[in-house]
VMD Tcl script that draws the C-alpha trace (Angstrom):
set ca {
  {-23.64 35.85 30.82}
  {-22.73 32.25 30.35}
  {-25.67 29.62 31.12}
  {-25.67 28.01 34.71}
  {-25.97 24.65 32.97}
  {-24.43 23.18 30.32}
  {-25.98 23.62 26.89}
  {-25.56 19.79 25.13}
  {-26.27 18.47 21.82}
  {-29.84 18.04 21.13}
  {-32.89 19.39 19.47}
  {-33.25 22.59 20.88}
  {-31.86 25.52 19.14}
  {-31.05 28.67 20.08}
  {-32.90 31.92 18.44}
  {-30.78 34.84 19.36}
  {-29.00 35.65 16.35}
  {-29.74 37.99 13.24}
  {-32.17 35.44 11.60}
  {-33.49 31.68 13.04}
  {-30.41 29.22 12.28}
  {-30.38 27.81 8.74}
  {-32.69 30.19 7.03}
  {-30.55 32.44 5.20}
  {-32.67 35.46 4.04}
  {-32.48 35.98 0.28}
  {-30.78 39.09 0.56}
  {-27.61 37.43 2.82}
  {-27.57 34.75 -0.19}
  {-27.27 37.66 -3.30}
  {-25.01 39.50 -1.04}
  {-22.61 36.38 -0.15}
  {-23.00 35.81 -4.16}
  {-21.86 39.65 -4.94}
  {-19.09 39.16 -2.90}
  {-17.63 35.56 -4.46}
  {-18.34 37.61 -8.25}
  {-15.92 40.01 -6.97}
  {-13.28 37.34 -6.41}
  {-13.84 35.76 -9.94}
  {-13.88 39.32 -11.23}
  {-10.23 40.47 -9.66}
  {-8.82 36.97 -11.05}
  {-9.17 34.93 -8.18}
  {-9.40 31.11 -9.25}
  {-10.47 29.57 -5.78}
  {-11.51 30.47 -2.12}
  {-9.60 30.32 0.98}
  {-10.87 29.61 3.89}
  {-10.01 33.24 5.22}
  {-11.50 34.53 1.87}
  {-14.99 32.59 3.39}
  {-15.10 34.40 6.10}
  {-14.67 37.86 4.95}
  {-17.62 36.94 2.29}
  {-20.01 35.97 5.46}
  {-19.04 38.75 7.39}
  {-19.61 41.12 4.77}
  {-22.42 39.92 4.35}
  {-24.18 39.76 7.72}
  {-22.58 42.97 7.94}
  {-20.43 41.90 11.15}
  {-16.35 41.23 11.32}
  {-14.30 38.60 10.21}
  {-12.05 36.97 13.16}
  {-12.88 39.65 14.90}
  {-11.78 37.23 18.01}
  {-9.14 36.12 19.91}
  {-11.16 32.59 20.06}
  {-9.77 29.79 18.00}
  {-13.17 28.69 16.50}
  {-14.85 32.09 16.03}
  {-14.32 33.06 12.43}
  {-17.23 35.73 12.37}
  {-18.90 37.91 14.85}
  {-22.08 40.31 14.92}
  {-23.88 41.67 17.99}
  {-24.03 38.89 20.10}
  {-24.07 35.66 17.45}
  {-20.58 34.08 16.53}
  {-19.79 32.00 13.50}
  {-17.07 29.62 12.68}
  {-16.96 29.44 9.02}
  {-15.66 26.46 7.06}
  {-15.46 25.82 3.15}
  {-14.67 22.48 1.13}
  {-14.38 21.51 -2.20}
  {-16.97 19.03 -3.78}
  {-17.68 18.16 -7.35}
  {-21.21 18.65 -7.95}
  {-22.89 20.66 -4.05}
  {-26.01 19.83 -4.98}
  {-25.16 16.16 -4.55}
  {-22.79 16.42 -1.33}
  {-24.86 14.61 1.62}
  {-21.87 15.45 3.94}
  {-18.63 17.38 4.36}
  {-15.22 16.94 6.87}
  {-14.40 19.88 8.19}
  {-11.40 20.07 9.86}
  {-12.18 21.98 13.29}
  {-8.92 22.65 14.96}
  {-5.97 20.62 16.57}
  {-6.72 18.70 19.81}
  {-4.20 17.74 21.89}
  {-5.05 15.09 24.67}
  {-1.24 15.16 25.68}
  {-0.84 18.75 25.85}
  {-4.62 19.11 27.32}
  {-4.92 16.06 29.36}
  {-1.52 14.63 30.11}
  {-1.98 11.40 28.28}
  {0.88 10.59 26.93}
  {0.20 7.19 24.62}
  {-3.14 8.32 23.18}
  {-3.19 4.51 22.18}
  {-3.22 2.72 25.48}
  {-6.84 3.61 25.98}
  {-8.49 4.87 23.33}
  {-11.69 5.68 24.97}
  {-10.06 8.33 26.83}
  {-8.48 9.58 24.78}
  {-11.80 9.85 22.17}
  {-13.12 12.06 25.55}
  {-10.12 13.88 26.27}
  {-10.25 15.02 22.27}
  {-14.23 15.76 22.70}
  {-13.59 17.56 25.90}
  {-11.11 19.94 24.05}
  {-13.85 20.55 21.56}
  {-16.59 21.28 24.43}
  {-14.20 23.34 26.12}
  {-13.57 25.70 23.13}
  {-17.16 26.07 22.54}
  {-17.59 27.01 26.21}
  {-15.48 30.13 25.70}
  {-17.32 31.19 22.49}
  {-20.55 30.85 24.53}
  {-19.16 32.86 27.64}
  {-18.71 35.90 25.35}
  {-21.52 35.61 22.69}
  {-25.31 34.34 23.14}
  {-25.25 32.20 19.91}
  {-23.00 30.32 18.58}
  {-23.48 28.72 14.60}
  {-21.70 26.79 12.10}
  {-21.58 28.07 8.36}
  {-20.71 25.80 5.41}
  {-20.02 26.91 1.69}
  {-19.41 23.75 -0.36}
  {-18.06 24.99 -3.46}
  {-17.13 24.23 -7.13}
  {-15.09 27.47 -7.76}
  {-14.98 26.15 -11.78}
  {-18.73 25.67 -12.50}
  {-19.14 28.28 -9.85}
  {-21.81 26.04 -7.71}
  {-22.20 25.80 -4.43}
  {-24.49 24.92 -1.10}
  {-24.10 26.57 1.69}
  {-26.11 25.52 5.22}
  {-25.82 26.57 8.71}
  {-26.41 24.91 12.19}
  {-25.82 25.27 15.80}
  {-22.43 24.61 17.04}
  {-22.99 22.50 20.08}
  {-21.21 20.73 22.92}
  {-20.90 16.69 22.26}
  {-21.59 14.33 25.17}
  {-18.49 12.19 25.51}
  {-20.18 8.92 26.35}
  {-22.76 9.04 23.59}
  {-19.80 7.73 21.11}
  {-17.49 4.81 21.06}
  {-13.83 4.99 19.26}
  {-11.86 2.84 17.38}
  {-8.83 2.95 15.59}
  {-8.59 2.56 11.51}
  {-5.94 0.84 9.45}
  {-3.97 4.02 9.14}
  {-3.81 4.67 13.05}
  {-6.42 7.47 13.03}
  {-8.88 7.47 15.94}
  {-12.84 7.22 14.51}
  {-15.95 8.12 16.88}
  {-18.68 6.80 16.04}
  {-22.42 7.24 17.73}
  {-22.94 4.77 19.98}
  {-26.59 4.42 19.12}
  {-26.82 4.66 15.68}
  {-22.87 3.29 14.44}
  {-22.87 6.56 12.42}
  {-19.19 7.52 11.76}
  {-19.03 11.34 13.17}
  {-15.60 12.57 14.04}
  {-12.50 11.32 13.47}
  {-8.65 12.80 14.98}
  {-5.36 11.95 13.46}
  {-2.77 11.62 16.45}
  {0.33 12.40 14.00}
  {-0.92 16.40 14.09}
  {-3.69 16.62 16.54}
  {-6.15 17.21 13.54}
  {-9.75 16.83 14.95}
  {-12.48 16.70 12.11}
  {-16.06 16.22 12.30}
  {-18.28 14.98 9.75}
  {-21.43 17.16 9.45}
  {-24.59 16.23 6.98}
  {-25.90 18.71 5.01}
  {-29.20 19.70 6.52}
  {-32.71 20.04 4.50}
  {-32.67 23.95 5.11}
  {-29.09 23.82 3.25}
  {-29.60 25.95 0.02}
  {-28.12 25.34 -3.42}
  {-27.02 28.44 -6.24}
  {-25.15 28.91 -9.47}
  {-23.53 32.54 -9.94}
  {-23.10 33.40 -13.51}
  {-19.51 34.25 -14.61}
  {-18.33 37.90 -14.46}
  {-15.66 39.01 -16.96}
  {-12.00 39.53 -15.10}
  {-11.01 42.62 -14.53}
  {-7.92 44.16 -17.22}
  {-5.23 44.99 -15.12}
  {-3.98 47.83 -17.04}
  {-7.59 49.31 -16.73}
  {-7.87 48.83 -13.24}
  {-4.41 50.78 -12.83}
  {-5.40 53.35 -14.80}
  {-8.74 53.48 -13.29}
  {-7.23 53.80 -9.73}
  {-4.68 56.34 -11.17}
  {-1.84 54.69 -10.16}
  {1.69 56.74 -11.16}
  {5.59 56.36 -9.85}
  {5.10 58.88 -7.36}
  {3.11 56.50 -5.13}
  {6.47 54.55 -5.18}
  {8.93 55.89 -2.13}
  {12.25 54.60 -2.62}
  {15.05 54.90 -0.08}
  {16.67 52.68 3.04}
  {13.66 53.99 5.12}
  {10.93 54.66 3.31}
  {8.13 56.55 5.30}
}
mol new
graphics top color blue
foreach p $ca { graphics top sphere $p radius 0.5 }
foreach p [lrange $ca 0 end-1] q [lrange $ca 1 end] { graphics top cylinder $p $q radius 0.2 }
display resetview
């Protein structure tokens, strides 16, 4: 049942989900890892962000876009996950990531036509977008989290950290506009640079620090898969081949 009031960015978190937010159990960590050693094992040489997904939801044992919401990658019971991946150098080291968390459109949402002419509404229009999608994940699941793998698919390292997905207050940031006519939002009280959307796509991304809870591994590399052994393993012959204007 969605909340009477509003649930807003803050300390609080919520509890309702499989374990608390951010502290992965062991055995979701070796079975996210099992899963990425399959990839390297079949060939793969990097991870989608689909490919991310299906890992987590494996893992938690749930289903992967199992939604028809726009941020909800992952579902299980009643906790929802949008799951993101980037690309750093060395995890370990990454104090923050951009992840790119959908396309707001202030003139297709809100009518506002020149998103230039004030770009303090239009900073709001973009956040109330954001807010607004969250709202729907929250009318049909109690919990709603954020799940990061930062990866290096050639060293195979990688952090991976988890947090509340929240609504953002519109008036606790200011905008401005940078040299290449992106809008930036910055918190008003602190000048910290947290969102920024590009008006030539609608591209909203947020800038999200990796937390102290966020937890660091190395996988060791499997051998890839033959693929003459795997077709003969899976006793593959022509007569799984129909042929034919309709085959059935």
């Amino acid at each position: 049942m969605p909340q009477s009031k509003p649930r807003l960015r803050g300390k609080k978190q919520s509890r309702n989900g499989i374990y608390p937010i951010g502290e992965f159990p062991r055995s979701l960590i070796n079975e996210v890892a099992r899963r990425l050693v399959y990839l390297y094992a079949v060939g793969r040489t990097d991870l989608s962000g689909n490919d991310w997904a299906s890992c987590f939801a494996g893992a938690v044992g749930g289903e992967a876009s199992a939604s028809n919401l726009d941020t909800c990658d992952v579902s299980f019971e009643n906790c929802a996950w949008s799951a993101k991946t980037v690309k750093a150098k060395v995890p370990s080291k990454s104090s923050h990531v951009r992840l790119i968390s959908g396309r707001n459109s202030p003139t297709y949402s809100r009518g506002i036509d020149d998103p230039f002419k004030n770009k303090s509404a239009t900073g709001r229009a973009v956040l109330e977008i954001w807010n607004e999608r969250v709202n729907r994940v929250l009318s049909a699941y109690e919990d709603f989290r954020l799940v990061v793998l930062v990866r290096n698919f050639n060293t195979l390292q990688f952090a991976m950290f988890e947090t509340e997905i929240t609504r953002f207050v519109p008036s606790d940031y200011k905008w401005t506009i940078n040299d290449n006519r992106n809008f930036e939002g910055y918190d008003a009280s602190t000048g910290q640079h947290c969102f920024t959307w590009q008006p030539h796509g609608d591209k909203f991304t947020i800038i999200r620090h990796l937390p102290a809870s966020a937890q660091f591994y190395e996988i060791k590399r499997p051998p890839t898969m033959d693929f003459d052994e795997v077709i003969k393993n899976i006793g593959f012959n022509a007569s799984w081949v129909k042929t034919g204007s309709q085959a059935s």
